[in-house]
py3Dmol code that shows the C-alpha trace and the ligand (Angstrom):
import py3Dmol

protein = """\
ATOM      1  CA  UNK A   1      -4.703   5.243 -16.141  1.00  0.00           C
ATOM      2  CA  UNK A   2      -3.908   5.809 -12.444  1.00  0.00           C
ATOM      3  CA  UNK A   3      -3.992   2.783 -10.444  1.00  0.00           C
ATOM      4  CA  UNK A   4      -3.558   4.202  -6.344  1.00  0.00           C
ATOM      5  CA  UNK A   5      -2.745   0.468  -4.954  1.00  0.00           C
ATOM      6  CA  UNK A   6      -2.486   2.451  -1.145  1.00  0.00           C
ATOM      7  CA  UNK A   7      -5.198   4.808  -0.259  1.00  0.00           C
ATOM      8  CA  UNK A   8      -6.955   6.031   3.319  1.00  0.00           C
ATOM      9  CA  UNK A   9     -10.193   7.268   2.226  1.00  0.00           C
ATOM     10  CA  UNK A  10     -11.672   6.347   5.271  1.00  0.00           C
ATOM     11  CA  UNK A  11      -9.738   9.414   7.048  1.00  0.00           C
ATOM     12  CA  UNK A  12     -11.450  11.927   8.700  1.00  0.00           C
ATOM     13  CA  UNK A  13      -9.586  14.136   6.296  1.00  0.00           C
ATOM     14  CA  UNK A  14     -11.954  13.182   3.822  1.00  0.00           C
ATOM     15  CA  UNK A  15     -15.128  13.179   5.910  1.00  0.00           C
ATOM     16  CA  UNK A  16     -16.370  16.983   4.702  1.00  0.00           C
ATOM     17  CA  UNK A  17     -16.332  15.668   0.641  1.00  0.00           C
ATOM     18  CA  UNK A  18     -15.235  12.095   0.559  1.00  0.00           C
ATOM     19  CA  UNK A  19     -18.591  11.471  -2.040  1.00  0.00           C
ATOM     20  CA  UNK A  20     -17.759  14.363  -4.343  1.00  0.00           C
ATOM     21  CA  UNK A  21     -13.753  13.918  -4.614  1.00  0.00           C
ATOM     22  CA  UNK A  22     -14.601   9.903  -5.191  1.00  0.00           C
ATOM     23  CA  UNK A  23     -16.558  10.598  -7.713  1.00  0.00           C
ATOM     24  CA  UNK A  24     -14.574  13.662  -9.126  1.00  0.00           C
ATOM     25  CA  UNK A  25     -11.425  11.136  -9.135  1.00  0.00           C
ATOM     26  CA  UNK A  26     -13.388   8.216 -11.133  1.00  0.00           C
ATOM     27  CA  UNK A  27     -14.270  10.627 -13.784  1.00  0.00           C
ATOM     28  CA  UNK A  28     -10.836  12.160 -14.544  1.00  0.00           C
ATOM     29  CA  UNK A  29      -7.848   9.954 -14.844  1.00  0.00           C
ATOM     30  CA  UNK A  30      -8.421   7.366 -11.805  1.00  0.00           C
ATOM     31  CA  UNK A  31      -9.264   3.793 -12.464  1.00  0.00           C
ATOM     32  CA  UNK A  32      -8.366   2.210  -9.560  1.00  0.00           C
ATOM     33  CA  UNK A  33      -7.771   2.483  -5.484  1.00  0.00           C
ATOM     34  CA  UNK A  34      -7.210   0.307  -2.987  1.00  0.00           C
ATOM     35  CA  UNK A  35      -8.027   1.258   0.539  1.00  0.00           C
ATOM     36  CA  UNK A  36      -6.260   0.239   3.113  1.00  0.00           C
ATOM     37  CA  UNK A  37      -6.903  -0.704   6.699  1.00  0.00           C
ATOM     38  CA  UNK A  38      -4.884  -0.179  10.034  1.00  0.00           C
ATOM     39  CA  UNK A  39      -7.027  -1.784  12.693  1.00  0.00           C
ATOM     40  CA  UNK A  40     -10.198  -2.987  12.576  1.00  0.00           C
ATOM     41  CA  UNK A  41     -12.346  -0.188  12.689  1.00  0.00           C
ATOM     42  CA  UNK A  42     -10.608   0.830   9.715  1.00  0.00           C
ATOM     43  CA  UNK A  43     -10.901  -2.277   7.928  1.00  0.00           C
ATOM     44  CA  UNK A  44     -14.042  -2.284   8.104  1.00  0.00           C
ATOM     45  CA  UNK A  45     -14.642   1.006   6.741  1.00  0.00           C
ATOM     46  CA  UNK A  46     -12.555   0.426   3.736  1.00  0.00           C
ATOM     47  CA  UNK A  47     -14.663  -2.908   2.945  1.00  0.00           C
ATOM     48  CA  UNK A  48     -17.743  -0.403   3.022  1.00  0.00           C
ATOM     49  CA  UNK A  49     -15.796   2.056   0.991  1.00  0.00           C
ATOM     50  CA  UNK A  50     -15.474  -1.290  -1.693  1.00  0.00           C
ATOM     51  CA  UNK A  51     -18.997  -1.582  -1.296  1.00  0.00           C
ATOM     52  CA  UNK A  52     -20.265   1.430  -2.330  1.00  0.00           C
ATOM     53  CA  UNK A  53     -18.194   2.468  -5.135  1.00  0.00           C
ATOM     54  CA  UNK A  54     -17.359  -0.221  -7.884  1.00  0.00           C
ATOM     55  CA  UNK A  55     -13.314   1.029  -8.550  1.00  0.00           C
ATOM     56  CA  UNK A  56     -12.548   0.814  -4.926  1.00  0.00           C
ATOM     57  CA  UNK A  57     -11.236  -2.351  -3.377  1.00  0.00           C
ATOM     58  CA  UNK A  58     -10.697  -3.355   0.248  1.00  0.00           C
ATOM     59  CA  UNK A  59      -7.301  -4.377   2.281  1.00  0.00           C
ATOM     60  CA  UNK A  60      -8.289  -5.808   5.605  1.00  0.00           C
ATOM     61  CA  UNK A  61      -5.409  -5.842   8.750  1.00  0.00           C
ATOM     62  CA  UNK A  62      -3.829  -4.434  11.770  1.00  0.00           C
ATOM     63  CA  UNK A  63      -1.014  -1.983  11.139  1.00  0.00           C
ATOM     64  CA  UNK A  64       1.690  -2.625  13.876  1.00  0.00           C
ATOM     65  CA  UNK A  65       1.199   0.559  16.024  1.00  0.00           C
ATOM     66  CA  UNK A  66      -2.474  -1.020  16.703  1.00  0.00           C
ATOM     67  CA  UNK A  67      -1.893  -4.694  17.484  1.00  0.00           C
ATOM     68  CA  UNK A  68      -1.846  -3.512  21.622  1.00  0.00           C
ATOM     69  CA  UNK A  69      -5.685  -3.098  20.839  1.00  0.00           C
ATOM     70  CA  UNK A  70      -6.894  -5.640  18.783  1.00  0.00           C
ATOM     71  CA  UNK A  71      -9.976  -7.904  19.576  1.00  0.00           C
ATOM     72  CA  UNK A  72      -8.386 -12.145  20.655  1.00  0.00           C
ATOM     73  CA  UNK A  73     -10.615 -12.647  17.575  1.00  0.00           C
ATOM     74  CA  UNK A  74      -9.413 -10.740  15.125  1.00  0.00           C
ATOM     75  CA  UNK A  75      -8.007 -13.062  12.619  1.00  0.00           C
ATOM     76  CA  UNK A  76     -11.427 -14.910  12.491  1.00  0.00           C
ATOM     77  CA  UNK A  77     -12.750 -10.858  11.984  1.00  0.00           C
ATOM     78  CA  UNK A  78      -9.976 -10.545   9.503  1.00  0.00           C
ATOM     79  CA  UNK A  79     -11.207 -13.938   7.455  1.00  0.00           C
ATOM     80  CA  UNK A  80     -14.726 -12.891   7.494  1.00  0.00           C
ATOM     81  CA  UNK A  81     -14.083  -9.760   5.784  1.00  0.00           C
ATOM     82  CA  UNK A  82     -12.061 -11.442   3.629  1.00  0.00           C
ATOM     83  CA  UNK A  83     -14.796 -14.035   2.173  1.00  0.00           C
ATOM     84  CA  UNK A  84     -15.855 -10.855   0.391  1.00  0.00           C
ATOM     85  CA  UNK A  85     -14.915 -10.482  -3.477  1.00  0.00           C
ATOM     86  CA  UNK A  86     -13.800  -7.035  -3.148  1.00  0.00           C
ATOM     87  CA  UNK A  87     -11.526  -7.604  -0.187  1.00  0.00           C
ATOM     88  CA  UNK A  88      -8.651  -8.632  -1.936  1.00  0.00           C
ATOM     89  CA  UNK A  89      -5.371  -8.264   0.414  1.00  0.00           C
ATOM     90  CA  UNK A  90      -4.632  -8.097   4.039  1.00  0.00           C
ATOM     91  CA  UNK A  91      -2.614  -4.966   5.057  1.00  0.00           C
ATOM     92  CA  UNK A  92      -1.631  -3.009   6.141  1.00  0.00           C
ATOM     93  CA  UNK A  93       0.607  -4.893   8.483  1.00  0.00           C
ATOM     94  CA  UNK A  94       4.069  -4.949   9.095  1.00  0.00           C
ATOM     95  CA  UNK A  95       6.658  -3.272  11.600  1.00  0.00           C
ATOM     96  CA  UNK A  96       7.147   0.075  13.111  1.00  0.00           C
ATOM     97  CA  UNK A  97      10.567   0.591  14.590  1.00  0.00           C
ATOM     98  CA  UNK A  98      10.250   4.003  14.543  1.00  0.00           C
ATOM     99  CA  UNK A  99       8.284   5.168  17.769  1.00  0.00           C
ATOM    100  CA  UNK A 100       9.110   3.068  20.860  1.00  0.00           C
ATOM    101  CA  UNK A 101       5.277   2.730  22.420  1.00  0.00           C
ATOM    102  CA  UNK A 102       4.747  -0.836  21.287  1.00  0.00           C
ATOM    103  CA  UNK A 103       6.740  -3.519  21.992  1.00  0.00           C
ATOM    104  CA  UNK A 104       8.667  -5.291  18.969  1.00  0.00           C
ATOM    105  CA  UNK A 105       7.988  -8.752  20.082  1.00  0.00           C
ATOM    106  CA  UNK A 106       4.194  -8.097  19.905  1.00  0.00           C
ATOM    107  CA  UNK A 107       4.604  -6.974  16.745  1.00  0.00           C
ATOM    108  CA  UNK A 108       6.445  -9.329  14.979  1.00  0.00           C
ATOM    109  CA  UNK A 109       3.955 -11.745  16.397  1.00  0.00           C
ATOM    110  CA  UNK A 110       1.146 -10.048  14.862  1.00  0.00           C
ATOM    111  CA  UNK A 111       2.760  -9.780  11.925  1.00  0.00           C
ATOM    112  CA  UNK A 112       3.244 -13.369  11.698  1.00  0.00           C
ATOM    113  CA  UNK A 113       0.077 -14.202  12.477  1.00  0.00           C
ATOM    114  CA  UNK A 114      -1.426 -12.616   9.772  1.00  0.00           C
ATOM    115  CA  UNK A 115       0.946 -13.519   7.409  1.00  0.00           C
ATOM    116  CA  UNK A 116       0.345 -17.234   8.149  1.00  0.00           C
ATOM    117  CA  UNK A 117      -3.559 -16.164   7.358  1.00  0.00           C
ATOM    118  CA  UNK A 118      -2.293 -14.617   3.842  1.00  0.00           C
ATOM    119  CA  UNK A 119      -0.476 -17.743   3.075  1.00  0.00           C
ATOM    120  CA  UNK A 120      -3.569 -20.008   3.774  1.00  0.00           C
ATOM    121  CA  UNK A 121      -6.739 -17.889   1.881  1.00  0.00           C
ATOM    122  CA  UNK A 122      -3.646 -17.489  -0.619  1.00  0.00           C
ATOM    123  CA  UNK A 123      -4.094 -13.355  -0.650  1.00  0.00           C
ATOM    124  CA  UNK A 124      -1.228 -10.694  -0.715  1.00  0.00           C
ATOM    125  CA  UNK A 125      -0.190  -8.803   1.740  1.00  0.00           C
ATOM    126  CA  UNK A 126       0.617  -5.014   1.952  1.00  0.00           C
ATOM    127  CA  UNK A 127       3.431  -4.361   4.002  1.00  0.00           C
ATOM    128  CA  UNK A 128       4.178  -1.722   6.437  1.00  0.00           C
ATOM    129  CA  UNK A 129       8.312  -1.264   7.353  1.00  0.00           C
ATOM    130  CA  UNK A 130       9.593   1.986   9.233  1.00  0.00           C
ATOM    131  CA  UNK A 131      12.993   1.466  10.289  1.00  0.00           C
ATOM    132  CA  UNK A 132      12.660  -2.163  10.998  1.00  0.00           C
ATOM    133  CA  UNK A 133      14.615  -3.463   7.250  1.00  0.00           C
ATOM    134  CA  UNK A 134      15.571  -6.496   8.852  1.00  0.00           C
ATOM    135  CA  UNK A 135      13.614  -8.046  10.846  1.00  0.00           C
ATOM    136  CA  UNK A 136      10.538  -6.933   8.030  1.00  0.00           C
ATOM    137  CA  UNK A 137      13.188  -8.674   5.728  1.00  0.00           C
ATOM    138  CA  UNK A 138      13.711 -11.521   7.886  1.00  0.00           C
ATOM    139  CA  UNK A 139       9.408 -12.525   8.103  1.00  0.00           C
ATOM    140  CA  UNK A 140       9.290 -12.282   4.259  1.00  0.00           C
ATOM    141  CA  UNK A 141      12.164 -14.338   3.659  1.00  0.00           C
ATOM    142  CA  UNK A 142      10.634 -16.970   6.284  1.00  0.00           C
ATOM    143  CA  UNK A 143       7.019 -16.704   4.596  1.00  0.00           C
ATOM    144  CA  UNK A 144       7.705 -15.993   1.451  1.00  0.00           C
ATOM    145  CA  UNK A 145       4.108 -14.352   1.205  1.00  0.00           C
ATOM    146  CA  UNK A 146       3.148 -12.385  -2.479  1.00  0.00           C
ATOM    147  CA  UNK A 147       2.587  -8.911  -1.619  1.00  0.00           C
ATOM    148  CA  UNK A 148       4.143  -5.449  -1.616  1.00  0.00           C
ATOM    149  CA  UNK A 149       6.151  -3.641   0.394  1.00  0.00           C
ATOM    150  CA  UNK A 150       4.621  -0.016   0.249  1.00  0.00           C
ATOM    151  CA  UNK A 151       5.796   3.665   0.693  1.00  0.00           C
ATOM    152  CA  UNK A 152       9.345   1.650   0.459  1.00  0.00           C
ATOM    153  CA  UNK A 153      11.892   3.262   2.679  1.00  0.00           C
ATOM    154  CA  UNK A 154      14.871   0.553   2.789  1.00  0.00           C
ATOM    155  CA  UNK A 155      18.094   0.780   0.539  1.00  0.00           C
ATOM    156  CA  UNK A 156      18.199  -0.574  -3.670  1.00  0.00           C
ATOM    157  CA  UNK A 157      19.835  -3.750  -1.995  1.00  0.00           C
ATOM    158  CA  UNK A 158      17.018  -4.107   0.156  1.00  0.00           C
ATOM    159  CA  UNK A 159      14.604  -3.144  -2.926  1.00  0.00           C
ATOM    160  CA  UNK A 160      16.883  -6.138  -4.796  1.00  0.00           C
ATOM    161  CA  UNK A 161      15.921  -8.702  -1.768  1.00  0.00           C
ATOM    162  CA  UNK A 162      11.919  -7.638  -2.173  1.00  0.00           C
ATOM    163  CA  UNK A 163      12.223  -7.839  -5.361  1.00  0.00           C
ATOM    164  CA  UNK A 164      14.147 -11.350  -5.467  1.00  0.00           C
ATOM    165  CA  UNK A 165      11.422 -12.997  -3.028  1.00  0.00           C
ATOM    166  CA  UNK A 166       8.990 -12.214  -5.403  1.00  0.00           C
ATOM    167  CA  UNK A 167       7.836  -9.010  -4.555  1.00  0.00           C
ATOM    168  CA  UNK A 168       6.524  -5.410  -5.524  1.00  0.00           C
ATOM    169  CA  UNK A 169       7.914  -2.078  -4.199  1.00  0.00           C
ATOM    170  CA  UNK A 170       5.774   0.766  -3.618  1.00  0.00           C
ATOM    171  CA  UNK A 171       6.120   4.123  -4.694  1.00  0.00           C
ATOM    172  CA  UNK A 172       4.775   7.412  -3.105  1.00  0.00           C
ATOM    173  CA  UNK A 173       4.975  11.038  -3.190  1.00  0.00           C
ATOM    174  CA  UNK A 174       8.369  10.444  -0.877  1.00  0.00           C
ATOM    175  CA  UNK A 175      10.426  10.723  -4.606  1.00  0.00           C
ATOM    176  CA  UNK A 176       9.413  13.858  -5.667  1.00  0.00           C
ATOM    177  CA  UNK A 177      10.772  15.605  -1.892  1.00  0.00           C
ATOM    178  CA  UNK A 178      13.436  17.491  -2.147  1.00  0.00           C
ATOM    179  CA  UNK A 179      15.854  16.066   0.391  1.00  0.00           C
ATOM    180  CA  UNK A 180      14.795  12.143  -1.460  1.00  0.00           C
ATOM    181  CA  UNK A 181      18.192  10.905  -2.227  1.00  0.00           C
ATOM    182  CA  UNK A 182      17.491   6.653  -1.607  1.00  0.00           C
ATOM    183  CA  UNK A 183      13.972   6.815  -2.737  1.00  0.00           C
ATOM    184  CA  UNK A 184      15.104   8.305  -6.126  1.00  0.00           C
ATOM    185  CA  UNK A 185      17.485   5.379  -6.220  1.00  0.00           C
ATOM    186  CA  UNK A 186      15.004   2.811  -5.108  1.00  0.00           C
ATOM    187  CA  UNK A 187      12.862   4.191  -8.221  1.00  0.00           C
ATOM    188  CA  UNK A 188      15.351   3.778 -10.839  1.00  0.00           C
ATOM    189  CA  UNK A 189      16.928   0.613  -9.738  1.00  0.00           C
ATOM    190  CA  UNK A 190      13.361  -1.448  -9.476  1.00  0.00           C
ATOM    191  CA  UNK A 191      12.537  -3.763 -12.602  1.00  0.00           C
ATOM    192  CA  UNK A 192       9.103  -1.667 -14.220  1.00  0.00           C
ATOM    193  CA  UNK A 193       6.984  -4.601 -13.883  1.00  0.00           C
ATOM    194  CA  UNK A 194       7.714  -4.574 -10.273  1.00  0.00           C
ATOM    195  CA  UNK A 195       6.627  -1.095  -9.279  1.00  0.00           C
ATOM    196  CA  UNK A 196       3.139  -0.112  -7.552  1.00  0.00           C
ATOM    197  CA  UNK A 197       2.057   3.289  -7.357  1.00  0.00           C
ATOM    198  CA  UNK A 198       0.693   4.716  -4.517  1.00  0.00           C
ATOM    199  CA  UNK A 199      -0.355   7.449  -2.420  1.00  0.00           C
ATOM    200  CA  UNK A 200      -0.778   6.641   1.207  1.00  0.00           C
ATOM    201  CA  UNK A 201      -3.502   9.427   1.287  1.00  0.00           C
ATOM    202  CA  UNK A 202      -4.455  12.138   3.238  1.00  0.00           C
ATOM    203  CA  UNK A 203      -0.452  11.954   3.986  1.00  0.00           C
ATOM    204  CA  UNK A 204       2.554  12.084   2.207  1.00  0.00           C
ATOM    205  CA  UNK A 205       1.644  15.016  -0.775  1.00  0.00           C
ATOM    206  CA  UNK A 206       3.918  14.617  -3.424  1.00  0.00           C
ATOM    207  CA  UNK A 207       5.959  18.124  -4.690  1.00  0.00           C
ATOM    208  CA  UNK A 208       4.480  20.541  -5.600  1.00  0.00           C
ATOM    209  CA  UNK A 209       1.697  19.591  -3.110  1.00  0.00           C
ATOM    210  CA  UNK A 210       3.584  18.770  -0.005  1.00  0.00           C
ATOM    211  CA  UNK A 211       2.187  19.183   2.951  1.00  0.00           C
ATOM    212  CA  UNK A 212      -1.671  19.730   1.665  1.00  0.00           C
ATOM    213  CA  UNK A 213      -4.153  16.657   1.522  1.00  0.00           C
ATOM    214  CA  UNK A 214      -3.240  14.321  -1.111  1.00  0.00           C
ATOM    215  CA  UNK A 215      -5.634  11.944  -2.942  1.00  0.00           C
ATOM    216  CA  UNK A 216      -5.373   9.953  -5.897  1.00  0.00           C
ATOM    217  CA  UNK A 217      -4.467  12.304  -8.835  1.00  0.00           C
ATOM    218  CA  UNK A 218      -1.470  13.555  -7.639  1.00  0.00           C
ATOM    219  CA  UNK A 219      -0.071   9.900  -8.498  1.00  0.00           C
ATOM    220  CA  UNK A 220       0.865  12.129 -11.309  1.00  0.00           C
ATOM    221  CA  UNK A 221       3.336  13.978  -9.951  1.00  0.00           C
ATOM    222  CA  UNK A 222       5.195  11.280  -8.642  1.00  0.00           C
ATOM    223  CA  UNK A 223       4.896   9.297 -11.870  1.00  0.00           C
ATOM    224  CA  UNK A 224       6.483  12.128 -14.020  1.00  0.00           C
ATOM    225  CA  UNK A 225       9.406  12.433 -11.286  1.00  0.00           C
ATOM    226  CA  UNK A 226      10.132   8.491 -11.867  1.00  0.00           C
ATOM    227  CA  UNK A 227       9.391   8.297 -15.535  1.00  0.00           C
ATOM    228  CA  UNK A 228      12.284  11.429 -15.599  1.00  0.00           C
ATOM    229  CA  UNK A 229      14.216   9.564 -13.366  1.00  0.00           C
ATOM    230  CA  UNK A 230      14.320   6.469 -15.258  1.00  0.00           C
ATOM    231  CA  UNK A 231      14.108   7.822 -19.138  1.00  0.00           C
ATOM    232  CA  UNK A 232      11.012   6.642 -20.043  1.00  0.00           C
ATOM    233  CA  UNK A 233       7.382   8.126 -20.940  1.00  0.00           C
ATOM    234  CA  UNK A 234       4.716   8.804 -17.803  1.00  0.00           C
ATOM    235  CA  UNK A 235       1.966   7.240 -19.853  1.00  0.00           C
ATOM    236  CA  UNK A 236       4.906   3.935 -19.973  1.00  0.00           C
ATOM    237  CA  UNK A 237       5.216   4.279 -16.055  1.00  0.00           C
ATOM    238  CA  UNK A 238       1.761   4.393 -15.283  1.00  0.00           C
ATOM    239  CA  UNK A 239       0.643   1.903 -17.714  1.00  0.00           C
ATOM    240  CA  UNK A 240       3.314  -0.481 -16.138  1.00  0.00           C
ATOM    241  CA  UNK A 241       2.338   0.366 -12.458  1.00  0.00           C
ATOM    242  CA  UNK A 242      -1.651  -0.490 -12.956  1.00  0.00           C
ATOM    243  CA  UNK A 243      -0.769  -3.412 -15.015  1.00  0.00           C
ATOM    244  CA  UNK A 244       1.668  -5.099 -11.991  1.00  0.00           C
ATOM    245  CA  UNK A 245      -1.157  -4.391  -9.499  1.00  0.00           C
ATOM    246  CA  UNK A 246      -3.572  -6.366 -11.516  1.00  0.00           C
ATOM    247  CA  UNK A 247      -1.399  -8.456 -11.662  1.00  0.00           C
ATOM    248  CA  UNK A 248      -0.477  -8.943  -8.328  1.00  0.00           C
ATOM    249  CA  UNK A 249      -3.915  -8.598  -6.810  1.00  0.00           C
ATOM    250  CA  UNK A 250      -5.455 -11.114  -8.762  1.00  0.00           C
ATOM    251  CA  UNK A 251      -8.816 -10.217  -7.505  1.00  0.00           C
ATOM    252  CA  UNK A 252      -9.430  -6.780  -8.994  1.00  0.00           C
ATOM    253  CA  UNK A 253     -10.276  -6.165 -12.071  1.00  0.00           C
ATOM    254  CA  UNK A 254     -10.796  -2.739 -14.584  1.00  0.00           C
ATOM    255  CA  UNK A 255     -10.906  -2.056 -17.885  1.00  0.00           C
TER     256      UNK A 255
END
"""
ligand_1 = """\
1
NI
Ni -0.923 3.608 4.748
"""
view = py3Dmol.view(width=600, height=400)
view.addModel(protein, "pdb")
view.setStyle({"model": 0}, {"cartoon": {"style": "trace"}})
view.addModel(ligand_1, "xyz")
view.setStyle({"model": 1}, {"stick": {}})
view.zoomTo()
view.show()
C-alpha cells in the first residue's frame, strides 16, 4: 500500500545493495516509487532504474543547485527521456534559497524553462522550494503547471495557495522530528486527496530512524504520525496518498 512518490535510489548510498533492498521493498508493503532526478546524470540513472524494475518510475530534471552545470541542450536531453512511458514527470526542479553558491536569477530561469517544457508534453512537475516561498509561489501562480510541491517546508497558508492552484503537497519523514511544529500543521490542514507521501531517500529518516538511511518502508512511520495527527486510520492515509499520486501522475499505473 505504500506509494514513495520521491525517492533517490540512484545514491551511492544504495550502491552496496540497491538490487536486494529493491526487491526486498516490492515484496513487503511497497507498490510504488518514483525516482527522482537532480541533474542529468541523475536523470538518467533513474530512467534506467524505471527500466529495470517494473514498480519504479522515472522523474527527469535539473534541481536548482545544478543548473550552473547543465549541458545548452538539456531541455532537448530532458524531452528525449521523456518520450519514454515510464518517465512520467520532470523534477526535481525548483528553487534553493538556502545556500548562496548559485545565483537566484539563474535559477528562476531554469526553473521556468522547464516548466514551460511541463506545460507543453502536458507532464507534472515535482517541485523543489528551500526558503524561496515566494518567488517558488510566484512561478506556479504564473504557470499554473500540475505537479507537487515535495518535502513541503512553507506555512498552511502557503499549503492553502498549492493547494488552491491545483496542487499536491508532499509529505516526508520531516513530521515525525521532534522539533516539527509547521510541518505537523501543514499535515493536518491539507485536504486527504491532496497529500503525496514521500521519502526523499537516503535523507531525511523519519523518527525513530533519524539520521540512518531511509528507503521506502519507513513511509510508515510518517504515515502513522499524520494519520494520529489528523484522527484517521494509517491504512485511510496511505490508501489516500497512493490513490492522489495515481492520480496525479497519470502515467503510472499498479494494482
Ligand atoms: Ni529529492
Amino acid at each position: 500500500m505504500i506509494f514513495d512518490s520521491h525517492a533517490h535510489y540512484d545514491d551511492a548510498a544504495f550502491d552496496n545493495d540497491r538490487d536486494d533492498l529493491i526487491c526486498r521493498l516490492f515484496n513487503t508493503d511497497v507498490c510504488g516509487i518514483i525516482n527522482v532526478g537532480c541533474n542529468i546524470q541523475t536523470s538518467k540513472a533513474s530512467v534506467n532504474l524505471a527500466r529495470r524494475y517494473p514498480l519504479i518510475w522515472a522523474a527527469v530534471g535539473v534541481h536548482p543547485q545544478e543548473v550552473d552545470s547543465v549541458p545548452p541542450d538539456y531541455l532537448d536531453i530532458l524531452s528525449s527521456f521523456l518520450a519514454e512511458e515510464k518517465v512520467i514527470a520532470i523534477g526535481e526542479i525548483g528553487l534553493d534559497y538556502h545556500y548562496d553558491e548559485t545565483s537566484r536569477e539563474t535559477q528562476k530561469a531554469k526553473f521556468e524553462e522547464q516548466v514551460k517544457l511541463a506545460k507543453t508534453l502536458d507532464v507534472p512537475v515535482i517541485i523543489h522550494d528551500r526558503d524561496a516561498h515566494t518567488d517558488t509561489i510566484e512561478i506556479l501562480k504564473k504557470y499554473a503547471p500540475k505537479g507537487v510541491v515535495h518535502c513541503f517546508s512553507g506555512s498552511v497558508e502557503m499549503a492553502n495557495e498549492v493547494v488552491n492552484l491545483g496542487m499536491y503537497v508532499g509529505l516526508g519523514g520531516v513530521v515525525t522530528f521532534k522539533n516539527a511544529k509547521n510541518p505537523v500543521l501543514v499535515a493536518k490542514s491539507v485536504p486527504l486527496d491532496r497529500i503525496l507521501l514521500e521519502t526523499d531517500c537516503p535523507y531525511l529518516a523519519p523518527e525513530p530512524n533519524r539520521g540512518s538511511r531511509c528507503d521506502s518502508s519507513m513511509i510508515k512511520f510518517t504515515a502513522d504520525k499524520i494519520a494520529l495527527e489528523r484522527g484517521i486510520s494509517v491504512e485511510e492515509l496511505l490508501r489516500g496518498a497512493k490513490e492522489n499520486a495515481l492520480r496525479l501522475f497519470s502515467k503510472i499505473s499498479v494494482k
